[in-house]
Short mmCIF file of the C-alpha atoms (twelve columns), coordinates in Angstrom:
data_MODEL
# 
_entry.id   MODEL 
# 
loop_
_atom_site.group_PDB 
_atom_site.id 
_atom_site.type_symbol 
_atom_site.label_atom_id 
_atom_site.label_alt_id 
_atom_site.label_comp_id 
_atom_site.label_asym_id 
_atom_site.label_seq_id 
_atom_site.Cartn_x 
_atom_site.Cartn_y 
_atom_site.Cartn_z 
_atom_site.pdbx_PDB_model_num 
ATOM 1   C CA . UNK A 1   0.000  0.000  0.000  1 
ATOM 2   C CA . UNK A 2   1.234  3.387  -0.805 1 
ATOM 3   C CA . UNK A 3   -0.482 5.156  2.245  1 
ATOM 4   C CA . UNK A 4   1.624  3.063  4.809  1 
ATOM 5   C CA . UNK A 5   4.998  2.278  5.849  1 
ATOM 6   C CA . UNK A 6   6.899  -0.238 8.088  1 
ATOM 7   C CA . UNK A 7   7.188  0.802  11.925 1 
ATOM 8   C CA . UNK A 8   9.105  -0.969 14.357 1 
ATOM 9   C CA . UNK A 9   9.553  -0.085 18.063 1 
ATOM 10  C CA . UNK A 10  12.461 -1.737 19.972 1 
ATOM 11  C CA . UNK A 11  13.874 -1.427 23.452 1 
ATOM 12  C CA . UNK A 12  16.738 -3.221 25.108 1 
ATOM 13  C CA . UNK A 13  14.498 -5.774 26.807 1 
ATOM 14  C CA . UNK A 14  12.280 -6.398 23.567 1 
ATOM 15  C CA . UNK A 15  10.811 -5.995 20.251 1 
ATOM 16  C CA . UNK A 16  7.212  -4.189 21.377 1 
ATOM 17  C CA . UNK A 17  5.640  -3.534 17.255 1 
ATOM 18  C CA . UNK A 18  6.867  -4.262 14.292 1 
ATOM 19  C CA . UNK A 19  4.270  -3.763 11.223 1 
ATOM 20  C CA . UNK A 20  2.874  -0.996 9.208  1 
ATOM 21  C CA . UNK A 21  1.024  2.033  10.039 1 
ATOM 22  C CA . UNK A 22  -0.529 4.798  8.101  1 
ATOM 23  C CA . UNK A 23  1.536  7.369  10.323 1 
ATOM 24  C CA . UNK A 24  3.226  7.290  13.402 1 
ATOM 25  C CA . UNK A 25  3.350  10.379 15.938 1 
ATOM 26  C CA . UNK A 26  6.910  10.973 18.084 1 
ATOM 27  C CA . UNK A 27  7.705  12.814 20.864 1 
ATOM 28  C CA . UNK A 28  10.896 14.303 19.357 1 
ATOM 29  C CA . UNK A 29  13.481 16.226 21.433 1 
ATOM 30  C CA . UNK A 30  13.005 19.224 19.415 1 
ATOM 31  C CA . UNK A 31  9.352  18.819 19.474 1 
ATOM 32  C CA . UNK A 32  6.280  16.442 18.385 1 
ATOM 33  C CA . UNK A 33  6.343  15.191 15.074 1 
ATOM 34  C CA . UNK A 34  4.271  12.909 12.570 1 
ATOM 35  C CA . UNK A 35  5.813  10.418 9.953  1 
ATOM 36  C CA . UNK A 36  3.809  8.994  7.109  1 
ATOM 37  C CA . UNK A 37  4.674  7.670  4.068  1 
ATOM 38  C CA . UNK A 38  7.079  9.693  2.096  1 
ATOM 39  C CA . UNK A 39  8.636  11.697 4.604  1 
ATOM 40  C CA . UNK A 40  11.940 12.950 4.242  1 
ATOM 41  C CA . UNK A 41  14.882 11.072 5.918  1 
ATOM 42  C CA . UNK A 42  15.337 12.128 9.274  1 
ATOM 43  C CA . UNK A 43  17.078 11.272 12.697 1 
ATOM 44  C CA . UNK A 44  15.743 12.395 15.718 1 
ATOM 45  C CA . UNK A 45  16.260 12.140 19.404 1 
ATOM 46  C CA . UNK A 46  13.016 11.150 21.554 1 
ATOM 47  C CA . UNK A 47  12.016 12.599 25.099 1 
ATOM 48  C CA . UNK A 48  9.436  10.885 27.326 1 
ATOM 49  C CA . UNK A 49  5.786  11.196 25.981 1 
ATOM 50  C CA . UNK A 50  4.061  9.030  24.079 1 
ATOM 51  C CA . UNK A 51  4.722  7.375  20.633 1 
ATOM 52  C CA . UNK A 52  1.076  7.068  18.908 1 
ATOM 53  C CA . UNK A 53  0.575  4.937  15.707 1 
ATOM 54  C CA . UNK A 54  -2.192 4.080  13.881 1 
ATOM 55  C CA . UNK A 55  -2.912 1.859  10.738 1 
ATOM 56  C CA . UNK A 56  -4.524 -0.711 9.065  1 
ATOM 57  C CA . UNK A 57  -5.025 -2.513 12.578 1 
ATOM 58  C CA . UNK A 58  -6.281 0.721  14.524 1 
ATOM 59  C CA . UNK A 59  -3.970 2.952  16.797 1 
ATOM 60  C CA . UNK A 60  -2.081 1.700  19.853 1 
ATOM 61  C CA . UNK A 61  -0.217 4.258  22.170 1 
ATOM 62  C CA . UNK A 62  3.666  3.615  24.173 1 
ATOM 63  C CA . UNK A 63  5.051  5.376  26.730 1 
ATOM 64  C CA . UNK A 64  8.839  6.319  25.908 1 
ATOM 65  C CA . UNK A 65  11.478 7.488  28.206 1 
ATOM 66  C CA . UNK A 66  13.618 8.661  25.530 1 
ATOM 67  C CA . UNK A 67  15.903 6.811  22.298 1 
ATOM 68  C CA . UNK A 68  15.892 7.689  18.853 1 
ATOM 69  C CA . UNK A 69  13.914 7.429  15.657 1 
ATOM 70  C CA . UNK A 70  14.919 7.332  12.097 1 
ATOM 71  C CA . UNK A 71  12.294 8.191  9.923  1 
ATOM 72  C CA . UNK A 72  12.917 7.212  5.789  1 
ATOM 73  C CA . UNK A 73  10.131 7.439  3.368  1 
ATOM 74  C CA . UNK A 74  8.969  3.805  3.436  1 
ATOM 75  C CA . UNK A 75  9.196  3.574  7.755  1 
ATOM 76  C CA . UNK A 76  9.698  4.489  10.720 1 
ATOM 77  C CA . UNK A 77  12.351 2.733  13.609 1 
ATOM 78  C CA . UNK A 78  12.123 3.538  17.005 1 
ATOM 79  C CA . UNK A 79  14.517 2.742  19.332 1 
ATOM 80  C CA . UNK A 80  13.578 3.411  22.211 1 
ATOM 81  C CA . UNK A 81  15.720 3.531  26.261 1 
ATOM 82  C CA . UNK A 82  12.639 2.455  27.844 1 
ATOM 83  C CA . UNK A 83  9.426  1.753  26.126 1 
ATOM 84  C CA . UNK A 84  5.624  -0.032 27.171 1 
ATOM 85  C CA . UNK A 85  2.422  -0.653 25.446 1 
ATOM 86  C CA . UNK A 86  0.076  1.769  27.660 1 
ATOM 87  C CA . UNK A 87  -1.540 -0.859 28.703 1 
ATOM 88  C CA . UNK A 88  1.159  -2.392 30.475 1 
ATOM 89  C CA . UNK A 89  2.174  0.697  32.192 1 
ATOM 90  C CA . UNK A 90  1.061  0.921  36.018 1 
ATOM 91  C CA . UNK A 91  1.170  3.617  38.831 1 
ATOM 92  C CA . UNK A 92  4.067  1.857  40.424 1 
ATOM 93  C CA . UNK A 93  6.238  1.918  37.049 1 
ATOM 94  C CA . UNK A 94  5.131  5.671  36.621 1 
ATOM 95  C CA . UNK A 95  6.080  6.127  39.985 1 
ATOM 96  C CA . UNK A 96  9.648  4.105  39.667 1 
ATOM 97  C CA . UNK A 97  10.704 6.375  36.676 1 
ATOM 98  C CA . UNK A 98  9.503  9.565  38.251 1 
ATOM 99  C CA . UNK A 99  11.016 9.121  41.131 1 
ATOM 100 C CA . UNK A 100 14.911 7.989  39.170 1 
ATOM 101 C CA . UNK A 101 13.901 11.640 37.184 1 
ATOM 102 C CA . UNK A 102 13.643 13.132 40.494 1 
ATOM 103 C CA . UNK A 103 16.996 11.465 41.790 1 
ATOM 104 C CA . UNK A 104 19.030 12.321 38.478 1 
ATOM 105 C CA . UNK A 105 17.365 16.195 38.807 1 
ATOM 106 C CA . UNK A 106 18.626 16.092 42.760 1 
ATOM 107 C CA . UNK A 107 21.872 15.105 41.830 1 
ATOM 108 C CA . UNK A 108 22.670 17.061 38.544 1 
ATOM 109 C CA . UNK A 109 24.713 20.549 38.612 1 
ATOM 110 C CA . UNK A 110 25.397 22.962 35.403 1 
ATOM 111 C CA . UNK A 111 23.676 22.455 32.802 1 
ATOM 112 C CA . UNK A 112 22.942 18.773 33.440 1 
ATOM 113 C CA . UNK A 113 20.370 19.798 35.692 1 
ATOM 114 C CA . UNK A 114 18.884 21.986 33.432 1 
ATOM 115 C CA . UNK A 115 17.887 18.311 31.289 1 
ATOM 116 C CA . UNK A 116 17.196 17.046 34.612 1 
ATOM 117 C CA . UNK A 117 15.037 19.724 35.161 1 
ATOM 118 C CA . UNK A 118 13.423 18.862 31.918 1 
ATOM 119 C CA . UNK A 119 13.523 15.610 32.061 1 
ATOM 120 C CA . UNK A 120 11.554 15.063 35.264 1 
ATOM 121 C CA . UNK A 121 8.910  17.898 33.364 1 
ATOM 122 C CA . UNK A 122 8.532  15.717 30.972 1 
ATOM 123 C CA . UNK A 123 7.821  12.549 33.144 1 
ATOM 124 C CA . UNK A 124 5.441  14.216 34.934 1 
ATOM 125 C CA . UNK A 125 3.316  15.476 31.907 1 
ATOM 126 C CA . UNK A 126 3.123  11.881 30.420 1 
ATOM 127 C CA . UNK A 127 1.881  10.476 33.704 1 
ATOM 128 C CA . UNK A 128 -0.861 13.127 33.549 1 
ATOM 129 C CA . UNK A 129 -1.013 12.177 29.765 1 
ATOM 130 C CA . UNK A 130 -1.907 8.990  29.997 1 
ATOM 131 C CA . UNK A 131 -4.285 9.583  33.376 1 
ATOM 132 C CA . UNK A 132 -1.321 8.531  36.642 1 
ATOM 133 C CA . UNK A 133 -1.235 10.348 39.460 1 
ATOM 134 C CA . UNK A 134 2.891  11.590 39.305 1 
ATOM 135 C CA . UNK A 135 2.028  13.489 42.443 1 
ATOM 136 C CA . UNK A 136 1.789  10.188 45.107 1 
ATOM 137 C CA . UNK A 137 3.611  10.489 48.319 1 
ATOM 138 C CA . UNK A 138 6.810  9.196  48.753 1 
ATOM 139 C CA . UNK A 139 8.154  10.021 45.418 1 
# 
């Protein structure tokens, strides 16, 4: 089909898609992007948010932590630090990455805690995202 192209989403522990889609929507660094068939070649970092795809199947949504993507006009790779179906994610998984964000922000200095800084932001927003309370005591 000339409307789709091949997406595949990897993380250390695990292949989590592999297939086509009609686009696929990325949480880039830089900003939030779409890919669909035809797009120019690209490379981009990811920050934590949520990688949405839909195609021939329907749409499924991940939760990211952060990776890459390379983006060619017949697919998209992700590859991904840390990556789960949204399904699978939980409070206490939400919770567990919050809190390392909070630990890495606690510990950074110069301009390391600046991404700290926006990495824990960004943590926090995709809990909300996705409907997790990134507020629970004893973070």
């Amino acid at each position: 089909m000339a409307d789709t192209l091949n997406f595949s989403l990897v993380s250390p522990e695990r292949s989590l898609a592999s297939g086509t889609a009609s686009q696929v929507q990325i949480p880039g660094a830089d900003g939030d992007l779409t890919a669909m068939a035809g797009h120019a070649p690209l490379i981009t970092t990811l920050r934590p948010g949520v990688l949405h795809v839909s195609g021939p199947d329907g749409e499924d949504d991940y939760v990211v932590t952060g990776g890459f993507a390379e983006i060619s006009a017949e697919g998209v790779t992700v590859l991904a630090e840390r990556a789960l179906h949204q399904k699978e994610m939980t409070q206490e998984i939400m919770n567990d990455w919050v809190k390392e964000a909070k630990e890495a922000h606690a510990n950074a200095s110069g301009d390391a805690a600046d991404s700290a800084a926006k990495l824990l932001a960004d943590m926090v927003a995709v809990g909300g995202h996705i409907g997790l309370d990134t507020n629970q005591a004893n973070l």
